[in-house]
N, C-alpha and C positions, 0 to 999 in steps of 0.2 A: 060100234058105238063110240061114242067121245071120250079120251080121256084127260084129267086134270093135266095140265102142262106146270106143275106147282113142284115137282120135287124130283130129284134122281134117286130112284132106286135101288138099294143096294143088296136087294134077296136075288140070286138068279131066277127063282120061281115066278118073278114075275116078268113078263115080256115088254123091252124097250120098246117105248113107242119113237116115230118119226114125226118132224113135225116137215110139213108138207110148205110149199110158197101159197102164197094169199092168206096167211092164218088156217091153215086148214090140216087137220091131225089123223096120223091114221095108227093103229092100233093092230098088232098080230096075234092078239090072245085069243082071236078065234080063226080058226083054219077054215073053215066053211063062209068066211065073206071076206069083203073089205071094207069096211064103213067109213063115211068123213062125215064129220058134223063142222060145222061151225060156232066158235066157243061165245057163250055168252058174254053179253057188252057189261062187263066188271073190271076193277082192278085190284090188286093186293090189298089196298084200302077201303074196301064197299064196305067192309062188316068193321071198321076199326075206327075208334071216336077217334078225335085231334090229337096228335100229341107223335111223339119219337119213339118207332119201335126199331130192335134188334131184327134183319130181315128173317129170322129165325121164327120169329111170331109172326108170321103173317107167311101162311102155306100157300097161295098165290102170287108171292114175288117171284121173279125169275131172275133175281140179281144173285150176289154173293148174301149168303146167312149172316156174315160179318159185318151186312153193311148196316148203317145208320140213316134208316127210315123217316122221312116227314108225313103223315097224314093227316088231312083236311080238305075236310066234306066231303068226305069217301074216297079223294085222289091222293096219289103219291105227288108231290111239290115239291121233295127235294129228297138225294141221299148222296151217303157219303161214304168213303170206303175206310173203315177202320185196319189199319193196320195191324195191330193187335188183339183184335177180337170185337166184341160187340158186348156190354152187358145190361142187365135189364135191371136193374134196380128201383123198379116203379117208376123212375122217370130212363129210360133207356138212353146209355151215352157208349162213344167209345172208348175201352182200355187205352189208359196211356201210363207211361211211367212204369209197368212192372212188368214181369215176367209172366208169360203165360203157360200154360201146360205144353202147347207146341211150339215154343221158343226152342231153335235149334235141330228141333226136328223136321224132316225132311217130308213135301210133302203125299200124305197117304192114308189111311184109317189103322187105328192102334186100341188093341184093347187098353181098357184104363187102368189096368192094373202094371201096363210096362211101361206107362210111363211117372217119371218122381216127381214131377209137380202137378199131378191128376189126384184129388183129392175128393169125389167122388166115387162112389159103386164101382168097381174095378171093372166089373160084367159089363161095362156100357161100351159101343165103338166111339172112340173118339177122332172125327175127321179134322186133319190139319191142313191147312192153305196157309203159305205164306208166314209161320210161325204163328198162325193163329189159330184156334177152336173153332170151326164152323159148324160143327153138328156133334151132338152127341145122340145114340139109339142104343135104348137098355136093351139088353139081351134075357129073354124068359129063361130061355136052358141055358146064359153062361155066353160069354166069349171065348172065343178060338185062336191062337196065333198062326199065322199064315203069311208064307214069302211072299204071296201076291196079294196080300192086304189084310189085315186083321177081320175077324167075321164074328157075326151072331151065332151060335150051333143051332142046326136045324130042330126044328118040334119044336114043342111046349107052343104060349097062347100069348100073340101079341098084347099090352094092354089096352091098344087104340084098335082091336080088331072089331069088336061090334059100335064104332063109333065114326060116323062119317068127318069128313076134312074137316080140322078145324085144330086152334086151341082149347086145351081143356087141366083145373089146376089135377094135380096128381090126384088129389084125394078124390076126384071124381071117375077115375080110370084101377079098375079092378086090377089087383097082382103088380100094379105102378110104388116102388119105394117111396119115394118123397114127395107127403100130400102137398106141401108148398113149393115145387116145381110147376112152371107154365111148359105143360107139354104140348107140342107139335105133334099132330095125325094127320096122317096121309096114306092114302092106301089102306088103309086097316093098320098100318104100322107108326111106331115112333119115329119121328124122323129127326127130332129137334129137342131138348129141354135146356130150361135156365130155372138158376133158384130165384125167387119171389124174395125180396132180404124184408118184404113188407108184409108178405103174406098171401096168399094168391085169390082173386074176386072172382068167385064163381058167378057167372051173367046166367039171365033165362035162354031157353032154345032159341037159337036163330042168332046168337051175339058171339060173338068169341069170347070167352075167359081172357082176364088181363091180370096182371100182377100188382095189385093197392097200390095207391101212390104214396110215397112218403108222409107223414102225419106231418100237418102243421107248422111251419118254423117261426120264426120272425119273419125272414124275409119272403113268407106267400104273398104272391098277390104283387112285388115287389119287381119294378125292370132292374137289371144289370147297372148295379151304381154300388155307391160309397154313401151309408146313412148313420146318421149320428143313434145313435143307442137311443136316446130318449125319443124317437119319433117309431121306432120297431113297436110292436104291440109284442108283448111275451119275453121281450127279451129280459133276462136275467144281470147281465153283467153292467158295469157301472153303465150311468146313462151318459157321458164324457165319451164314452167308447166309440170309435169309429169302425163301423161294419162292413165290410163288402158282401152283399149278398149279388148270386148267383145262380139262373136258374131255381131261384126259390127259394136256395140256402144259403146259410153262410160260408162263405168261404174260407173270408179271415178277419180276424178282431185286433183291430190295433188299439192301444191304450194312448188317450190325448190329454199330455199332462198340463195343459192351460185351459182344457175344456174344447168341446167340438164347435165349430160352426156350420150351422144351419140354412145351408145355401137357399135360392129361388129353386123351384123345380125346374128340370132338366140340367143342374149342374149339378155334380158331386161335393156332398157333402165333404168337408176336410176339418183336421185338426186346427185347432186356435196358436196361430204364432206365439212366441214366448214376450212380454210384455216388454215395451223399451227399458232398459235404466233409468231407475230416479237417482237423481241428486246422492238419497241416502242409500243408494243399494250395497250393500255390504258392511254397511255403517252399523259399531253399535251404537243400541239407545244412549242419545246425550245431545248434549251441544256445539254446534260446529260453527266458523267462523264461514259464513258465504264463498269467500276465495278459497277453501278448502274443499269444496264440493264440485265435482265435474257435472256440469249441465244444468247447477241452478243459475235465475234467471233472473236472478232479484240482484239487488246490488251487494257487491263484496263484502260490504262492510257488514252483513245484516245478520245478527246472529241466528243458525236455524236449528230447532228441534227437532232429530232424528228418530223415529219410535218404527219398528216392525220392517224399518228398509224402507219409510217414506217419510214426508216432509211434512209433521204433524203441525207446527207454528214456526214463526219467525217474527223477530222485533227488528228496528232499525236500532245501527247503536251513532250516537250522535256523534262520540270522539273517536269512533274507529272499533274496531274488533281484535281482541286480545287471542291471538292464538298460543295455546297452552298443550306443553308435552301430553303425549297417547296415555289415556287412560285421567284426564282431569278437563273436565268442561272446558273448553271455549268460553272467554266471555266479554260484555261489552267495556273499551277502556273507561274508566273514571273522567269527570271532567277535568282538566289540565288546570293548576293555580294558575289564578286571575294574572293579568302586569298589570300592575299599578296604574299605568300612562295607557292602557289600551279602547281604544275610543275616544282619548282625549284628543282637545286643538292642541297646536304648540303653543307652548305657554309654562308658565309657572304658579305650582300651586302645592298651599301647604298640604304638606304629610296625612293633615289628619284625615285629608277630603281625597284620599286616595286608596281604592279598595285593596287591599294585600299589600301595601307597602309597609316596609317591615324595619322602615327607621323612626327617630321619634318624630309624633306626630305632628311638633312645633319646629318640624325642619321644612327650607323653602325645596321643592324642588323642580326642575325643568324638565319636560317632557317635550319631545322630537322624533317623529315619528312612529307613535304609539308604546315610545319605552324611556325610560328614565335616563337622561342625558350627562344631569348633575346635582347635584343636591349640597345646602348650607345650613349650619344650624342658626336658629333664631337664639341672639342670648335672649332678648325680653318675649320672644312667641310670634306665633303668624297670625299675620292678619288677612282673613279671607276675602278678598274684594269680591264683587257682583260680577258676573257672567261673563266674560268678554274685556273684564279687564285682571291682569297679572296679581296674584296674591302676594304680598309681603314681608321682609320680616317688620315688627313692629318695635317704633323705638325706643330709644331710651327714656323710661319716666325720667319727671325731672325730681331734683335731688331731697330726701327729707330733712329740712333745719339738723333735726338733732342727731341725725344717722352720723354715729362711730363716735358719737358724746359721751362721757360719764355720766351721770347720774348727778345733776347741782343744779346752779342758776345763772344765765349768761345773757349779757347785753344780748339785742335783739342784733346790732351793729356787726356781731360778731357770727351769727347763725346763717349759712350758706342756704338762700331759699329763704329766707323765713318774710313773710309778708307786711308783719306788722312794721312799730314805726322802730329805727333804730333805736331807740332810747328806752326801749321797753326792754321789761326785766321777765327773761322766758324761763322758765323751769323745766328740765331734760330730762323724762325719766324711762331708763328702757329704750332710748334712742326716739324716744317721740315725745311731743310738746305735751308735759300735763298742766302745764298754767302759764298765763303770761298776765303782767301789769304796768302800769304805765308809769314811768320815771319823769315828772314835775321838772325838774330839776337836771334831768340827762342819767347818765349811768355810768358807774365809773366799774373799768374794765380792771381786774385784780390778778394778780400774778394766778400761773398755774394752778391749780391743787386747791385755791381759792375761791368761792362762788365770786362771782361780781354784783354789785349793789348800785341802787339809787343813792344821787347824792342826795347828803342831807342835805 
């Protein structure tokens, strides 16, 4: 009869089969014939949905237990040989990064109990290839240590004995320890387990048992990239955060302290560069003269208002910008005193018609090239001529009769200025004319000290 080409057996009770040329198998467990069958058109994958198993699950491979299976649509499409072992943790990957129970050791089958990073049932064999785990089978009556290979003790009751080839989780295999182990049957015996870390999914007859797949993350459903938190469904942590999910999960959460950006699909998402310098970055709130600021763009002179580390207002300042010691506003300068002569033609013009000249304002002055050149004073005042021509001083009035007189009466003859006729008799009072009258007869001029009179 046929038998499974799925597993090496490690009971001597049972008879090594040969596997013959053309695929064709023959079997010595019975002495009375020879039989060859031809094995059904299967592969390790017929009974196994899509997805990455440990070659440990799957009792029809014929590779290493250790390897890293692809199945889809019942074919094998790719594996891979893990180095360090093979684990199944609902999505099945290869060990990388740590030590394994047969790291170091040499290879062979070992009870679990001799070796010190075996942290499972001691009673189990554990077979090592290559410093890695490829099989473990529980022992019903106990493990044996032995020079030529560690063993099960004979008797007692396989748990895979009334159970044909297949996976099945623990809980479903009688006198089996751990109901969340996916164990391998073959032969009536264990030939393989791994723990389920998700729990293990008991299928109907005809499916193999598989080990749950991991519950839900963010990144389900998710290809191999870099995604901004707020696009994850579920995710918990800032939504700024930059995700790398991975095979489904996260892998690593980087925090993006300017905010994430939110690429096109098929580019990875990435953190927010850090914002250019403004003008006011480091600046406290206040007022800063333009030339004082690296990178404003306005003009030097413009005074600008710093708030929060940016450029909240700016005014223009007419006469420049007053920069004032650290810790006291900047501010715009005052307008500058007027010159007198500034906008003026060249020319000469009184004092008073000059804005901020600051002499008297019945002084002439000259203006030459928008500033005061020279300046006179007026004794009697200026006189302002019309537009285009020079202002003045103005002259001397002409003289009052009676100015620097005493107080009497004096020929007219005798009075400097005086209009009337000489012969007239004027009255001087307070240096000005209070009467005058007319001398018939002429006027006769009398010493000093004396009025002068009409003759008789």
């Amino acid at each position: 009869m046929w038998t499974r080409p799925t597993v090496q057996i490690l009971f001597d009770e049972l008879a090594p089969k040969t596997v013959l040329s053309g695929g064709m198998y023959s079997s010595q467990n019975q002495s009375s014939d020879n039989c060859t069958a031809t094995p059904p058109k299967s592969t390790a994958c017929s009974m196994a949905a899509d997805g990455m198993y440990c070659g440990t699950a799957l009792p029809s491979y014929e590779g290493a237990t250790s390897d890293l299976v692809q199945c889809r649509n019942g074919q094998v499409v790719s594996t891979l040989p893990c180095d360090n072992g093979c684990a199944n943790d609902g999505t099945a990957s290869c060990i990388t990064g740590q030590k394994s129970a047969c790291t170091d050791m040499t290879d062979g089958d070992y009870c679990g109990y001799t070796l010190s990073r075996y942290y499972k049932d001691g009673n189990i064999v554990v077979s090592c290839r290559g410093g890695a785990v490829i099989s473990e089978i529980p022992c019903a009556s106990g493990c044996t240590v032995d020079k030529g290979g560690d063993r099960c003790q004979a008797g007692g009751t396989s748990p895979c004995q009334m159970h044909s080839d297949g996976t099945y989780c623990g809980s479903r295999l009688l006198g089996y320890g751990t109901s969340n182990d996916l164990v391998t049957c073959a032969g009536g015996v264990v030939v393989s387990s791994s723990p389920c870390n998700y729990g293990c999914q008991a299928n109907p007859p005809g499916a193999y048992d598989q080990c749950k797949m991991p519950p839900a993350t963010p990144c389900s459903g998710k290809a191999d990239s870099k995604y901004c938190g707020a696009l994850l469904s579920g995710y918990t942590g800032m939504v700024t955060d930059l995700v790398e999910c991975t095979g489904g999960s996260i892998r690593s959460v980087s925090a993006c302290g300017y905010g994430c950006m939110d690429n096109p699909p098929g580019t990875p998402d990435t953190c927010k560069s850090p914002p250019s310098p403004t003008p006011c970055s480091g600046k406290v709130n206040g007022k800063y003269c333009g030339s004082t600021l690296t990178g404003y763009t306005g003009a030097s002179s413009d005074l600008v208002t710093c708030t929060g580390g940016a450029v909240s207002a700016s005014m223009p300042c007419t006469f420049g910008c007053q920069v004032n010691p650290p810790g006291t506003n900047d501010q715009c300068k005052a307008s500058p005193t007027p010159m007198p002569c500034s906008g003026k033609v060249n020319g000469k013009y009184c004092g008073s018609t000059l804005t901020g000249y600051t002499g008297v304002p019945s002084d002439l002055v000259t203006c030459t090239g928008g500033a005061v050149s020279a300046s006179m004073p007026c004794t009697f005042g200026c006189q302002v001529n019309p537009p285009g021509t020079n202002d003045q001083c103005k002259a001397s009035p002409a003289p009052m009769p009676c100015s620097g007189k005493i107080n009497g009466k004096y020929c007219g003859s005798t009075l400097t200025g005086y209009a009337g006729a000489p012969s007239d008799l004027v009255t001087c009072t307070s240096g000005a004319i209070s009467a005058s009258m007319s001398c018939p007869r002429g006027c006769r001029i009398n010493p000093p000290g004396t009025n002068d009179a009409c003759n008789p």
